[in-house]
C-alpha distance (Angstrom), angle and dihedral (degrees) to the residues before:
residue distance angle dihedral
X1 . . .
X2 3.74 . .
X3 3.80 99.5 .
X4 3.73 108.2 37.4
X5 4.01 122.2 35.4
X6 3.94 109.4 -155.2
X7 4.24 112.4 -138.9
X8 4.19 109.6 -161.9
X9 3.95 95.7 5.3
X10 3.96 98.6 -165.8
X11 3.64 129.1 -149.8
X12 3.58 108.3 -76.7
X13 3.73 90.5 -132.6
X14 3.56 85.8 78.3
X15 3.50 99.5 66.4
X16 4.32 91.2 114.8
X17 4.15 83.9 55.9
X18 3.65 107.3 40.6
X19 4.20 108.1 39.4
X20 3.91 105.5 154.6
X21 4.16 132.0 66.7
X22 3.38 136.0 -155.2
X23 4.04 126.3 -138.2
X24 3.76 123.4 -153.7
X25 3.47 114.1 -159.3
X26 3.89 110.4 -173.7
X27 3.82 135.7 -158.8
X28 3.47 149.7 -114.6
X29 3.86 101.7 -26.4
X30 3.60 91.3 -9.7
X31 3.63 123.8 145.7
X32 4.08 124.5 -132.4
X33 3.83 91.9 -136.5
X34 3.94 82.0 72.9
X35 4.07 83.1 85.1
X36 3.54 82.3 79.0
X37 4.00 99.8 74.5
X38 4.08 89.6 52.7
X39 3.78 86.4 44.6
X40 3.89 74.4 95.8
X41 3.83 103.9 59.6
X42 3.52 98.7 46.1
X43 4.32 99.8 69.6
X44 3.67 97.9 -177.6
X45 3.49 104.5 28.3
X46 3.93 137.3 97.4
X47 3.79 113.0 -129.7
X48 3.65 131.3 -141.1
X49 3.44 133.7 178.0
X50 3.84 116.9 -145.8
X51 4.14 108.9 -142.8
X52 3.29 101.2 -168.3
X53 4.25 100.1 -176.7
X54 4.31 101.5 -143.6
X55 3.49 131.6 38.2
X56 3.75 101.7 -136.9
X57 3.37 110.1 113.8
X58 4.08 101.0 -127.7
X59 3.70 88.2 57.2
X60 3.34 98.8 40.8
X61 3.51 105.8 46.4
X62 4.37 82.6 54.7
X63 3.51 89.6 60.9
X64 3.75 93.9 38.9
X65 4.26 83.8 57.3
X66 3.36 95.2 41.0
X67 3.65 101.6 56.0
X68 3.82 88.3 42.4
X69 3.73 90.5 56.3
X70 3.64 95.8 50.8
X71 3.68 89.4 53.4
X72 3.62 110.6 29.6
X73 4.07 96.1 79.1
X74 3.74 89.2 54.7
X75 3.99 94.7 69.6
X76 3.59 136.5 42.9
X77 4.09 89.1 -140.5
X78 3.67 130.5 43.4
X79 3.69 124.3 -175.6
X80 3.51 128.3 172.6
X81 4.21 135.8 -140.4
X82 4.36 113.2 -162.6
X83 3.51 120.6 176.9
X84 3.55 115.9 -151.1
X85 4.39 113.2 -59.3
X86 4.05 85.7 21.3
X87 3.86 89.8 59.2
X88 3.72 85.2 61.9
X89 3.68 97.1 44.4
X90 4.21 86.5 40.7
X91 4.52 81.4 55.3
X92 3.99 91.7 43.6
X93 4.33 91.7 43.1
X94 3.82 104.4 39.3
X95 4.01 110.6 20.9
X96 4.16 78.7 123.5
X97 3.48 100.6 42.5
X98 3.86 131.7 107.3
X99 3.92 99.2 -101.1
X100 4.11 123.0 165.9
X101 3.52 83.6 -156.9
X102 4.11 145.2 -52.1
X103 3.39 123.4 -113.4
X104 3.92 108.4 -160.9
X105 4.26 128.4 -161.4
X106 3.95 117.3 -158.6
X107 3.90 81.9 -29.8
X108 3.95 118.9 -168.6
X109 3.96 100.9 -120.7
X110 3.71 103.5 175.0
X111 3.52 111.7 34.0
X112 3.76 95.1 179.6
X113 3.77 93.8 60.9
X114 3.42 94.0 51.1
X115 3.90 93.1 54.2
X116 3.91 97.3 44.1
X117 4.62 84.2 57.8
X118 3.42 92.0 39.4
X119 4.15 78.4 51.9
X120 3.56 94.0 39.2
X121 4.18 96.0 46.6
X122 3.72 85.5 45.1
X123 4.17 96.6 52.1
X124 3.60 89.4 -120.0
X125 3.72 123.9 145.1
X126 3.33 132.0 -153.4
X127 3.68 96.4 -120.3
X128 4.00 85.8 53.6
X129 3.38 92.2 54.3
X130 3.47 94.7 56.9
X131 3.41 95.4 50.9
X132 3.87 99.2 45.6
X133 3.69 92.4 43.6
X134 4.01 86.5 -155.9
X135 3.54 133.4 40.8
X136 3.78 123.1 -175.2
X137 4.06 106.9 -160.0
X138 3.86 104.2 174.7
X139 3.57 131.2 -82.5
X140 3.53 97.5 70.3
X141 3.75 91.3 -69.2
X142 3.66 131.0 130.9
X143 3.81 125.4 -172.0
X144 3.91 112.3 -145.2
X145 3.40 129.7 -160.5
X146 3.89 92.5 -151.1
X147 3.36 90.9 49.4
X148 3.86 101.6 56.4
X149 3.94 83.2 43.4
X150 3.57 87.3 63.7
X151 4.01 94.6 48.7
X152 3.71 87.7 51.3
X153 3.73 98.1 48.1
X154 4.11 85.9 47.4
X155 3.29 118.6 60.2
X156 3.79 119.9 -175.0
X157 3.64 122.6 -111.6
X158 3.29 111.3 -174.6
X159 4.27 129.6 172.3
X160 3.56 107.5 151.9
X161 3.27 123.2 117.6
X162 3.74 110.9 -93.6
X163 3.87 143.6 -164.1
X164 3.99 124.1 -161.9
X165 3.38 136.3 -153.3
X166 4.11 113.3 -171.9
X167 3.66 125.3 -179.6
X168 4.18 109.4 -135.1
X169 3.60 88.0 -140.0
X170 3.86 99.7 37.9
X171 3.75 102.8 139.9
X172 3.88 94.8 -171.0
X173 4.29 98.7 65.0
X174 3.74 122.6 38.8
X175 4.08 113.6 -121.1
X176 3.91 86.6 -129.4
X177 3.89 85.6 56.5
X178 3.61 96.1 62.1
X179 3.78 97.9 32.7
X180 4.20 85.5 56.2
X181 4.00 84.0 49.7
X182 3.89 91.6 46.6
X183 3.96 92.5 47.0
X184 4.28 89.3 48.1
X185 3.62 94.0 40.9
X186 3.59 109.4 37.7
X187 3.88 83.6 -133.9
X188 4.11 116.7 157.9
X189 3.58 118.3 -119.9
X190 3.63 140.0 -161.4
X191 3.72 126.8 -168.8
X192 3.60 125.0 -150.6
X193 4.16 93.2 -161.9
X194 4.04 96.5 -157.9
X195 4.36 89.7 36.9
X196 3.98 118.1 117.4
X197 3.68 125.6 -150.6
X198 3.98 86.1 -90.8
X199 3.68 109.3 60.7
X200 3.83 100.7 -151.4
X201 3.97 119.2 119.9
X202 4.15 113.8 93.5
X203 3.84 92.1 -103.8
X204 4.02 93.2 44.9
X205 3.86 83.2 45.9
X206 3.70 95.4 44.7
X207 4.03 89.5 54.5
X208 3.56 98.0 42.2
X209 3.85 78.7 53.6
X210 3.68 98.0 52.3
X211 3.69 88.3 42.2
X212 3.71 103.4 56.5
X213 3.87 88.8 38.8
X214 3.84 88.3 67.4
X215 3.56 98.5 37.6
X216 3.59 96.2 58.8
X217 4.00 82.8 43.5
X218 3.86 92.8 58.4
C-alpha cells in the first residue's frame, strides 16, 4: 500500500470475530507506522496508520478520504486516533463520514487561531501575507496565504462523538480553545495537568496509555 500502512493485520478468517478498525492519523512530521505503539490499547481492533505524504490541507485531507474509503466497507466499526495537526485534517476530511467515535491527542482545534499568532508573533500582517503568498518565519514553518484561504473557506463541522486528551502545559493550543470545542461539541476531555503538546516521557506515555485504553472501553 502506499497510502495506508496496516499495524497487527489479522487473519482474514477472522473477519466474524474482529469487525471494527482503528485509524491513526499522525502530526506534523509524524509517521503512520506510529499506529503500531496503540496497536496495544485497542484489544479487538485492526490498526492502521494513515500516511498521508504533505501537510497541506487539500492534499491531505484527499488522502485522508481515500484511505478511509478503501477501508471503511471492510468493518462494521470505524474509530479514529489524531494526534495534534492530523486531528484537524481528520475534522476537515471526515466530518461526513461513518465514525463510531474519534479519540483526539493534543489535537489542533482551531486552525485559524493558530495561524493569525503564529502571524502576529512573527510581525506579519494579513495584508503581507497576501501579497507574499509565503512566509518562512523560523522553525521550519511557513505561513501561506493559500493555505489560511483554505481554513477560512472550510469550516469544520464536526458531530462525532469525541474523546480529548490535553496536555496542562501544552504550549501549542490554548486551554480556552479546547474548553470552547468541548462546550460546542459535547466532546469528553481529560487533562493530563503536567502533559506538553508532545506526549513522550514514560509518565506522559503511561497516561496517554491509560487514557486511550478506557476510551476505546467506553
Amino acid at each position: 500500500m502506499t497510502e495506508v500502512g496496516v499495524s497487527g493485520r489479522r487473519n482474514p478468517l477472522e473477519r466474524d470475530i474482529l469487525d471494527k478498525a482503528a485509524l491513526y492519523i499522525h502530526g506534523k512530521n509524524g509517521d503512520y507506522l506510529e499506529a503500531g505503539q496503540y496497536k496495544k490499547n485497542c484489544p479487538g481492533f485492526d490498526m492502521f496508520g494513515i500516511d498521508y505524504r504533505v501537510d497541506l490541507p487539500w492534499i491531505a485531507c484527499e488522502q485522508i478520504q481515500a484511505a478511509y474509503d478503501r477501508i471503511r466497507g471492510r468493518y462494521d466499526r470505524l474509530y479514529v486516533i489524531a494526534n495534534s495537526v492530523g486531528a484537524y485534517f481528520t475534522m476537515a476530511s471526515l466530518w461526513d463520514r461513518n465514525i463510531e467515535k474519534a479519540l483526539f491527542i493534543s489535537p489542533v482545534l482551531d486552525m485559524e487561531q493558530l495561524i493569525r499568532g503564529m502571524m502576529d508573533r512573527a510581525g506579519i500582517s494579513e495584508a503581507g501575507l497576501r501579497e507574499k503568498k509565503e512566509i518562512r518565519i523560523g522553525f521550519g514553518e511557513t505561513l501561506s496565504w493559500e493555505y489560511l484561504c483554505f481554513v477560512r473557506e472550510h469550516p469544520i463541522t464536526w458531530d462525532i462523538p469525541t474523546e480529548i486528551l490535553y496536555g496542562g502545559d501544552d504550549d501549542l493550543v490554548p486551554r480556552q480553545t479546547v474548553d470552547r470545542f468541548v462546550h460546542d461539541h459535547k466532546a469528553g476531555l481529560t487533562v493530563m495537568e503536567k502533559g506538553e503538546h508532545w506526549f513522550h516521557t514514560d509518565g506522559q506515555i503511561a497516561f496517554l496509555n491509560d487514557w486511550m485504553r478506557t476510551a476505546f472501553i467506553a
